[in-house]
N, C-alpha and C positions, 0 to 999 in steps of 0.2 A: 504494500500500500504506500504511495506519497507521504511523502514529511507531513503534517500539519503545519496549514500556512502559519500555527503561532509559531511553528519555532525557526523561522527563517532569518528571521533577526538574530537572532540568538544563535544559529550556528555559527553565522560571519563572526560572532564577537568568539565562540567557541575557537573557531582557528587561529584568530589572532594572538589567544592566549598561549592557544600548544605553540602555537610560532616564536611569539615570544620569551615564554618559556625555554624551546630551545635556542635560541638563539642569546640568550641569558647563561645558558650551560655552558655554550661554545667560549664568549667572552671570558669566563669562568673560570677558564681553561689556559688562556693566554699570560705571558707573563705581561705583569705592570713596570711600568718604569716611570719614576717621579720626572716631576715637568722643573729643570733647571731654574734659579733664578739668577737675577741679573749679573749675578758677580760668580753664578756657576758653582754655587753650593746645591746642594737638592731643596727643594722648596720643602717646607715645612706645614703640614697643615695647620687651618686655624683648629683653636683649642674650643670645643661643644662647650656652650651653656649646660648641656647635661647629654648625660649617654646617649647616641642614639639607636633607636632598633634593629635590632637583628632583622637581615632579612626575611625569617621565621615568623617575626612579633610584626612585623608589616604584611606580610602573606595574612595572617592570623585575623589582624585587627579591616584589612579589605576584604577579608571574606565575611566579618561578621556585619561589616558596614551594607555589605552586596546585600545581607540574608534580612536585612531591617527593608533592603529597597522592595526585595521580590515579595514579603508580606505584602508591604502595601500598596504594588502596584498589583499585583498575581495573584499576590495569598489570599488568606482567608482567617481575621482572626478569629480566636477562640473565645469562647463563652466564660463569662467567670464561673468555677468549680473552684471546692474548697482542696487547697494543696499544703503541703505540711515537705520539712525536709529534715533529711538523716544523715545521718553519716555510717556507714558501715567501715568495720574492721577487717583487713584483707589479711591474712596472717600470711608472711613472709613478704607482703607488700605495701605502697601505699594505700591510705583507708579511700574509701572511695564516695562519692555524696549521690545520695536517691531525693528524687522528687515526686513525692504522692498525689495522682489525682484523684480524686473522687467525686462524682457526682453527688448533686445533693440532694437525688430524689435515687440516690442507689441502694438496695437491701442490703441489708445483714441479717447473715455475712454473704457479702458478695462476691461475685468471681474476679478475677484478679489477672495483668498480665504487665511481666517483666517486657519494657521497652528498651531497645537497644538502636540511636540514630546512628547514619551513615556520616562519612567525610572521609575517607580516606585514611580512615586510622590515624591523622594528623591536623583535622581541625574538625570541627563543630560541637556540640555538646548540647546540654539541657536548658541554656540560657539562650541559646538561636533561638530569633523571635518565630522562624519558622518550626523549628521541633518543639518549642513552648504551646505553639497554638491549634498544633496538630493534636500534642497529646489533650487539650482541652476539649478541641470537637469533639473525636473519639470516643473522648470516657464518657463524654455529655451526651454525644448518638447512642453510646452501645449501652449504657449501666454501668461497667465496667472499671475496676481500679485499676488507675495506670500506674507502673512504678517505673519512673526512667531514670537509669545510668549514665551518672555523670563520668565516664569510663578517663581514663589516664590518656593524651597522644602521644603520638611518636614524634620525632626519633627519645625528646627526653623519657620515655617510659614506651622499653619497648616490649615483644612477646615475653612471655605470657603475663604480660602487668597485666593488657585491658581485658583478658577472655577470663584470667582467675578473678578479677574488681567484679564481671559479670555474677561470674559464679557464686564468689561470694554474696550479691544482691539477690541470687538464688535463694542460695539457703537461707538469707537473713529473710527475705519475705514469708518464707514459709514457719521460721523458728515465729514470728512478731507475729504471725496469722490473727490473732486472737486481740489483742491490740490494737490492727490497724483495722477490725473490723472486714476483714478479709477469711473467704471458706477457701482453706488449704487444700480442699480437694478439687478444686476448680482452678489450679491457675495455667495459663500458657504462657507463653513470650512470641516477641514481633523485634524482626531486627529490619534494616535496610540499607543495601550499600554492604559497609564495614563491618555495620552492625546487624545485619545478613549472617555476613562471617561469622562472628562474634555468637551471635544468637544459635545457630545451628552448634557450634563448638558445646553454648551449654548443654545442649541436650546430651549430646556424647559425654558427656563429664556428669550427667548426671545420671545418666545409665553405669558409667562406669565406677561413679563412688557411691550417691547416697540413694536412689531411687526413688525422688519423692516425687508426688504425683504431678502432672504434667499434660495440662488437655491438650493441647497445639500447641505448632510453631509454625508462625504467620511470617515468612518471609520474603524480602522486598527488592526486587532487584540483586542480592546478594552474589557476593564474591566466594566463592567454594573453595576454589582450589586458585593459590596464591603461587604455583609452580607456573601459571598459565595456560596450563593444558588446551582449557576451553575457551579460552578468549577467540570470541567472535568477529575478524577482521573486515570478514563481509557487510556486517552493520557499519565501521567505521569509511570502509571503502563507498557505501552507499552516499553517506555524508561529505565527499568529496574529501573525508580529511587523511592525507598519507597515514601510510599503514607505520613509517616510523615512525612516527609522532605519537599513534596510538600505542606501541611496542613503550617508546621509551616513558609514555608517561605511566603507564603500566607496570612496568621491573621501577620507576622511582616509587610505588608506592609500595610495594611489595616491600624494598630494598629500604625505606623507611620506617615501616613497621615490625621487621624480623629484624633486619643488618645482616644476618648471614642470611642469605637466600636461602641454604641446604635446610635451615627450617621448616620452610612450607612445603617439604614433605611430612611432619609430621600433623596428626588428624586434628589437634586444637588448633593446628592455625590453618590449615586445609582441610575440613569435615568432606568433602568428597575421599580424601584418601584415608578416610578411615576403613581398617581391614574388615569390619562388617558394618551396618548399618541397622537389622534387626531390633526390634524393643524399641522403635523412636516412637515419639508420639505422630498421629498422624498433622501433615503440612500442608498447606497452603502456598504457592506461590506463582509470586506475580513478576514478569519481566517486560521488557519495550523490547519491540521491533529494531530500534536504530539507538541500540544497546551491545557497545562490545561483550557486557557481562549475559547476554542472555542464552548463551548455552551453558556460564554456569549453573544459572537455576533449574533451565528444564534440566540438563543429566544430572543433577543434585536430585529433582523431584523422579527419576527414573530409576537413578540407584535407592531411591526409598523403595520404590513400586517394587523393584525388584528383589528389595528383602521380606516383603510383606508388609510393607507400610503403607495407610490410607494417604496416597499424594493426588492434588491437583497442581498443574502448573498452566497459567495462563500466562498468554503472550498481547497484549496491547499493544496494535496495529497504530502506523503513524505516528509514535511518541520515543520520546528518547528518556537516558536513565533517570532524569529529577525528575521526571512528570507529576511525581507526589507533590510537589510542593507547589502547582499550578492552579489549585483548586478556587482559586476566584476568579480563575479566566480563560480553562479548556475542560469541558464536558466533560473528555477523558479521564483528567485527574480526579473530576468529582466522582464517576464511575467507578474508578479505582478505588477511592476513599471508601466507596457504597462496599465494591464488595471483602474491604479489610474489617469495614465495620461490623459485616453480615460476618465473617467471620471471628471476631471477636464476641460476636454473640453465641455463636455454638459453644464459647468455654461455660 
């Protein structure tokens, strides 16, 4: 199917950025040589009024500025729900912060679901005005308690900081059940993106240590296998954007999140390579047409099927990997939204 005419605009800026990008890597690369002054000493720079930002802390702070424009030109904000925050304890790591939504017309005890946002294992979090207002529709459509994971990035906190902070927001929602007015027999998790990854890793970590109960895993665009097996070239070739651009900005995020690559052969930070799949809960997932990651998710949801797991994996025609965060201005996204919400209702 054709692009959607919304995001035509937005792939031109999309190429500029991988352009830039690499082309920022190249300079990168070159040596520097100070600019002489007049009497042929090396020039000296002026002295900052105060530190200035890492390139990291300016990447950081334009993507949170981007994610405040696309609310409010695209988004869709959230409803006010009463939210509470926590801190959890990661044992062998940093502690990690949860933000509780709940509805104020929600039972008790009500069903429950671990959220896990996307960015690239390197930026976004639970104060993006976009993952703030998503998880407010949601728990306000569905009933539903949200608990989102303010997870660790990379490169400063790298594997397994953010999938064990998950884990542990696992089990802490389950030990606090009673508390947060939460039925610990109903809970699932929803990840997207990174948090895709992240989310699918809990379930294996929770089959393999504690088994606690676990209705679904709703997951969103998701990155499986971080080895890149199944990255889809063909969606980025469709978008006119070279296939190296899409390679390299690919192995950087991989290569940001792990450092040693030979990691994402193992199953917590690639859930596709795990040696069995059996005992998952059954999933949900949703991927874009003109999405490198979307043959992660469908052969993610096919090695479920394949061990006996109840999978659906839907593909949404026309749309590329953020489409979630479109909901105040492509039909699609709000469809999308329709049916994570219908799935958060079956917990």
């Amino acid at each position: 199917m054709p692009l959607d005419p919304f995001f035509r605009d937005r792939l031109r800026t999309h190429r500029r950025y991988l352009l830039t990008q690499a082309w920022k890597a190249i300079i990168g690369r070159m040596p520097r040589r100070g600019i002489p002054a007049a009497d042929g000493t090396p020039a000296k720079p002026a002295t900052p009024a105060r530190a200035p930002l890492t390139p990291r802390e300016r990447h950081r702070r334009a993507a949170l500025n981007w994610d405040r424009t696309e609310l409010r030109t695209v988004g869709l904000a959230g409803p006010d729900v009463e939210t509470t925050e926590h801190h959890v304890d990661v044992p062998g790591h940093p502690s990690v912060r949860v933000r509780v939504y709940r509805p104020f017309d929600a039972a008790t005890p009500a069903p429950a679901c671990l959220v896990l946002a996307g960015g690239a294992f390197r930026i976004g979090g639970i104060d993006y005005p976009t993952a703030d207002a998503a998880c407010r529709r949601r728990a306000e459509r569905s009933g539903v308690v949200l608990v989102a994971v303010d997870y660790a990035l990379a490169p400063e906190h790298r594997y397994p900081v953010a999938v064990e902070q998950a884990y542990a927001a696992w089990r802490w929602l389950h030990a606090h059940a009673d508390e947060l007015g939460i039925d610990a027999a109903r809970v699932g998790i929803n990840g997207t993106s990174a948090g895709g990854c992240l989310a699918a890793s809990v379930t294996l970590m929770n089959r393999d240590r504690d088994r606690l109960p676990i209705a679904i895993q709703i997951l969103e665009v998701p990155v499986t296998d971080l080895t890149g097996r199944w990255i889809d070239l063909r969606a980025t070739w469709a978008l006119g954007i070279p296939a190296f651009l899409a390679i390299r900005e690919m192995r950087s995020v991989a290569r940001t999140y792990l450092g040693d690559r030979a990691l994402a052969r193992r199953p917590y930070a690639s859930p596709m390579r795990a040696a069995s799949h059996r005992d998952l809960p059954p999933a949900v997932v949703l991927t874009a047409e003109y999405d490198p990651l979307r043959r992660d998710g469908a052969a993610y949801a096919a090695k479920l099927r394949a061990a006996g797991v109840e999978a659906s994996a839907t593909r949404y025609l026309g749309v590329t990997h953020d489409t979630p965060i479109f909901v105040g201005a492509l039909p699609a996204a709000r469809r999308w939204e329709d049916e994570v919400v219908a799935a958060l209702r079956r917990i």
